[in-house]
C-alpha positions in Angstrom: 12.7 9.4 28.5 11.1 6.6 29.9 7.2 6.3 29.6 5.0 4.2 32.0 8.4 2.1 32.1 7.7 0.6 29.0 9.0 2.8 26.3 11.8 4.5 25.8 11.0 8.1 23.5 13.8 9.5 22.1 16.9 6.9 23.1 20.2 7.2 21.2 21.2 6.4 17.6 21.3 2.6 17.4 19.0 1.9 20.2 15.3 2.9 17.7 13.5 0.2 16.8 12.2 0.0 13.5 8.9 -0.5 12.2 7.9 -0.1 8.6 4.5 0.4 6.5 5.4 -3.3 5.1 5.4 -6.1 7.4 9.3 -6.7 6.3 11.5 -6.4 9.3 14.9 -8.4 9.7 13.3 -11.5 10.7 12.6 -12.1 7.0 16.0 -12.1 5.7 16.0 -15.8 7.0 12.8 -17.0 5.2 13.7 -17.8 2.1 16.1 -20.3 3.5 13.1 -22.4 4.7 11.4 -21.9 1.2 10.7 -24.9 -0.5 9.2 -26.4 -4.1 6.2 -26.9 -2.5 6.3 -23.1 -1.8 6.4 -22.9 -5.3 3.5 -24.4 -6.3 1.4 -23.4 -3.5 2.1 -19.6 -4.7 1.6 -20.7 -7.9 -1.8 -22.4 -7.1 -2.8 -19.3 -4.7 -2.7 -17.1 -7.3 -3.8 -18.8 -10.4 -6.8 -19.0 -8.2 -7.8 -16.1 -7.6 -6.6 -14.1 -10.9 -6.7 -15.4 -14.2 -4.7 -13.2 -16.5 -1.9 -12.0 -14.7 2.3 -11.4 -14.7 4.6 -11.4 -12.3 7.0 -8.4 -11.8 9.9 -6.8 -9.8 7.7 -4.5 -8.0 4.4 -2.4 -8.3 6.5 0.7 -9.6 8.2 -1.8 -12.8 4.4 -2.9 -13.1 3.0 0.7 -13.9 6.2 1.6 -16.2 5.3 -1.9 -18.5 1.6 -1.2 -18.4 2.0 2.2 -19.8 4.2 0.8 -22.4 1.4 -0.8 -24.1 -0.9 2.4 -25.0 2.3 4.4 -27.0 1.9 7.4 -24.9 3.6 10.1 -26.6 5.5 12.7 -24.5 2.3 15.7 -24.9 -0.5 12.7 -24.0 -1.8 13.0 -20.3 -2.5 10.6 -17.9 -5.4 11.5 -15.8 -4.6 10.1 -12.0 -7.9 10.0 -9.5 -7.7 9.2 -6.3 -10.1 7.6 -3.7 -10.2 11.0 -1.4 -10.5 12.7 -4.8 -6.4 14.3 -2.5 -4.5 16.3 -4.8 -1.4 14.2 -3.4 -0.5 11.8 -5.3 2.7 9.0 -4.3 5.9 10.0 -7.0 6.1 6.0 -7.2 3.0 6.7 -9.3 3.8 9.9 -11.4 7.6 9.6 -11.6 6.5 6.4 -14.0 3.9 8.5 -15.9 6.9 11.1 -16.3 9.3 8.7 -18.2 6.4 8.6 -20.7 4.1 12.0 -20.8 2.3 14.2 -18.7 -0.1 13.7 -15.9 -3.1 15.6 -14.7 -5.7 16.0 -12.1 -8.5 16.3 -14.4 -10.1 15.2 -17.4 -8.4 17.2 -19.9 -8.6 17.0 -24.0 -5.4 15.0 -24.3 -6.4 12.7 -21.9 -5.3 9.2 -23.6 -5.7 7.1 -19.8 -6.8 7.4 -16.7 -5.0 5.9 -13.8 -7.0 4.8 -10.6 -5.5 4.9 -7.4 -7.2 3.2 -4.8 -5.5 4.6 -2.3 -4.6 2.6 0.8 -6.4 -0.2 -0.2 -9.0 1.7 -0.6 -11.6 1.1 -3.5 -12.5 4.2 -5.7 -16.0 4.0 -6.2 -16.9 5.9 -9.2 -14.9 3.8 -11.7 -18.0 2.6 -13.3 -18.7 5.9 -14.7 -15.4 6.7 -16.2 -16.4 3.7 -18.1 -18.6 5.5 -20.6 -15.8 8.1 -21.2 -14.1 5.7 -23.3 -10.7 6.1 -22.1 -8.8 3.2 -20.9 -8.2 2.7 -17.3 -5.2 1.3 -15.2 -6.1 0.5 -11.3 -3.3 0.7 -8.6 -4.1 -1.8 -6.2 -0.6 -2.1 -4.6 -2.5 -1.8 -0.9 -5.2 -4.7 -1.9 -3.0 -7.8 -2.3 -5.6 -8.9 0.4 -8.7 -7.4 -1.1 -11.0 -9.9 -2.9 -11.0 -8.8 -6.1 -11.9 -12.1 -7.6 -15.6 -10.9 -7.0 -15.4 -7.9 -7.9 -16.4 -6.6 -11.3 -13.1 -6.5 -13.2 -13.9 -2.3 -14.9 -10.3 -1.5 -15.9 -8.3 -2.5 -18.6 -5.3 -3.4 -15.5 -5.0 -3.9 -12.3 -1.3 -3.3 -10.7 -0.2 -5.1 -7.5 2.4 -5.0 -5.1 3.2 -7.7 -2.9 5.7 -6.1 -0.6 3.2 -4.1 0.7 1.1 -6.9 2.0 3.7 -9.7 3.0 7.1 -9.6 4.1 9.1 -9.8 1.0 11.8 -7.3 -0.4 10.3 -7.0 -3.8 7.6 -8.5 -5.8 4.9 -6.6 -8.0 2.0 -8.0 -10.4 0.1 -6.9 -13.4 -3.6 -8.4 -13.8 -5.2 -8.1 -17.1 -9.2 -7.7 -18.3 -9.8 -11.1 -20.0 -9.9 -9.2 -23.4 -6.3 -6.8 -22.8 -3.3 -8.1 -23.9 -0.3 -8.5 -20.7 3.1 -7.0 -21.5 5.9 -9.6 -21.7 6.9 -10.9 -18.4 10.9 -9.6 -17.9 11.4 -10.9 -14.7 14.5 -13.1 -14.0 13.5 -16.9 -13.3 15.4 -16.3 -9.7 13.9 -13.3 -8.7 10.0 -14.9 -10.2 10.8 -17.9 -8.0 11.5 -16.3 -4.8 8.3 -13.8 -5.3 6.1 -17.0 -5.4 7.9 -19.4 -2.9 7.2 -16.3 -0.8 3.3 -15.9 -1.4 3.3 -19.7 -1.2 5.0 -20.0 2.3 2.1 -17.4 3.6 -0.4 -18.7 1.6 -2.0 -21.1 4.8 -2.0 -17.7 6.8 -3.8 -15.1 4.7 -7.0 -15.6 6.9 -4.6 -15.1 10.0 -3.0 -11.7 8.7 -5.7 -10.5 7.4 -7.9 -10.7 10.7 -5.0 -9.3 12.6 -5.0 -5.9 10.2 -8.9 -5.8 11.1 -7.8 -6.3 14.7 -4.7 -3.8 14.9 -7.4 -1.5 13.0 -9.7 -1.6 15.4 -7.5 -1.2 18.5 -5.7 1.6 16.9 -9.5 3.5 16.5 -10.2 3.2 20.1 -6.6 4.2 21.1 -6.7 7.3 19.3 -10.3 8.1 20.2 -8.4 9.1 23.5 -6.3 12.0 21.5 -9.2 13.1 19.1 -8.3 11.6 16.4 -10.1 9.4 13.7 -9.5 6.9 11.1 -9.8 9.0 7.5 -11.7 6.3 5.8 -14.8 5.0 6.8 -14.2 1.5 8.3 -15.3 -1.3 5.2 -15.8 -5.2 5.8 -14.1 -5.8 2.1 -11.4 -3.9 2.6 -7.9 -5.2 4.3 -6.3 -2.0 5.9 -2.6 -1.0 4.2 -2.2 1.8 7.1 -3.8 3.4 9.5 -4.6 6.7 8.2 -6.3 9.4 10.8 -7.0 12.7 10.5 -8.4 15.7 13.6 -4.9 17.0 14.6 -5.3 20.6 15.9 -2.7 23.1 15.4 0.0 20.1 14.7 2.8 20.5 12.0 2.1 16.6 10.7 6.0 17.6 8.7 7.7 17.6 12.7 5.3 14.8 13.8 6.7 12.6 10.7 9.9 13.8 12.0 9.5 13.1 15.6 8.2 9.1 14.7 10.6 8.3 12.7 13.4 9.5 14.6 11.7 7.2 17.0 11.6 3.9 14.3 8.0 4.6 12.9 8.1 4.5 9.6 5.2 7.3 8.7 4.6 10.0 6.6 1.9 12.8 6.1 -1.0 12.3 3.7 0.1 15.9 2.2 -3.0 17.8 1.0 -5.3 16.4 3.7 -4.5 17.0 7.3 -3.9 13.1 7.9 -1.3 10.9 8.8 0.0 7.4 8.6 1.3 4.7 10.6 1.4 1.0 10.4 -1.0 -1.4 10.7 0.5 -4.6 9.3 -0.1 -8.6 11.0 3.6 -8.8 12.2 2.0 -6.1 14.8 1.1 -6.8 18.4 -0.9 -4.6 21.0 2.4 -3.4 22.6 3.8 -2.1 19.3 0.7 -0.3 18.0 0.7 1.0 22.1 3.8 2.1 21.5 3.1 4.0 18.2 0.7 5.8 20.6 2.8 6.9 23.0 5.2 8.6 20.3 2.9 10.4 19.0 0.8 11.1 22.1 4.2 12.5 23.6 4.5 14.7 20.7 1.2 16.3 20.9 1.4 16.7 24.5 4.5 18.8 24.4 3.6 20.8 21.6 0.2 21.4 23.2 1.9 22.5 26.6 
């Protein structure tokens, strides 16, 4: 089905594009060919500057997994996960990791030996100051804020966990940022794997600015465009914060499970924020006016006919 001659819903298997949360695509399999030493030690500058007390590691999820190592959780401890929304969904990147050492819970509970912060999206939660006085140490996932500035923000947690992937086109790459009085686990990464994680943040290093402006931009148009069907962005629109998704909510009488269904059967990588009646779509800098138009269309299609 053609629409407005631009977009083709629905084609056959092995004509779908593909578009993905990360910015990743095939493009970047040639990159690292281009890296270079300098690459090296402009990733190696970039991030020195900005934290102080920091490893580098495979991904976000090996970063939560060594974190947890450090606090000998034992297998009847809890972990207490809250969430910006306050969403009872949680990611099983996050509690598949908690699993391998203890239990997890919504709540506060008696057992409660950490609590893990998930700023979800990128977004900040902001009531971490008062879990301070609870006396429990406190692990943030920032794995959507690679391009957050978190240099001036009041470092609260004990950690901060990162994931690169999410922010820059790179098949792996996580990060574990330490309070200047926590100890960091041992760094286990590989030499070759370390070296092409920071020949990669150096190489994109002169374009933060650049990508982070077009998230704000792609942000923006994608609020007006689906303004048209209804539907709003979940969070409340932030200067500090750099967008990981775009995450709306309004659908009426729509199963979000068949609209996840329907995009990715059409190349949109997306899923359903379960618990809330939101959904997600892409909103990365590799993304142009015609793409996020198309993203649109998909699901514009799919509301149409359902509404019909």
């Amino acid at each position: 089905m053609f629409y407005k001659n631009r977009f083709v819903i629905n084609p056959k298997k092995g004509l779908v594009p593909n578009y993905n949360i990360s910015p990743f695509d095939n493009n970047s399999i040639r990159l690292p060919f281009y890296y270079t030493d300098l690459d090296k030690s402009k990733g190696e500058e970039y991030i020195s500057s900005v934290q102080e007390n920091y490893i580098i590691t495979h991904s976000g999820s090996h970063s939560i997994f060594e974190v947890l190592g450090l606090y000998n959780l034992q297998p009847n401890d809890i972990v207490t996960i809250l969430t910006t929304s306050g969403n009872f969904y949680v990611s099983s990147c996050i509690t598949n990791e908690i699993e391998k050492y203890c239990k997890w819970s919504r709540e506060i509970e008696k057992d409660t030996k950490l609590i893990f912060v998930n700023n979800e999206f990128g977004y900040s939660f902001d009531q971490i100051k008062d879990l301070k006085s609870l006396q429990i140490p406190i692990v943030e996932d920032c794995a959507y804020g690679f391009f957050n500035d978190y240099k001036n923000k009041e470092f609260i947690s004990d950690y901060r966990i990162f994931s690169f992937s999410k922010a820059l086109p790179m098949q792996m790459g996580g990060m574990i940022v330490a309070n200047a009085h926590k100890k960091l686990p041992k760094e286990k990464i590989d030499s070759i794997s370390k070296g092409y994680i920071i020949k990669s943040i150096g190489y994109h290093s002169d374009n933060f600015t650049k990508y982070k402006d077009q998230r704000i931009k792609n942000y923006r148009y994608l609020c007006n465009k689906f303004n048209e069907l209804e539907l709003l962005p979940f969070f409340e629109f932030d200067s500090n914060i750099i967008p990981g998704v775009f995450l709306m909510k309004g659908f009426k009488n729509i199963d979000l499970q068949e609209l996840k269904f329907f995009c990715q059967r059409n190349g949109i990588e997306s899923s359903v924020f379960y618990g809330k009646n939101a959904f997600f779509i892409p909103i990365h800098q590799n993304l142009v006016t015609e793409d996020l138009d198309y993203f649109y269309e998909v699901i514009k299609e799919f509301i149409s006919k359902k509404n019909s």
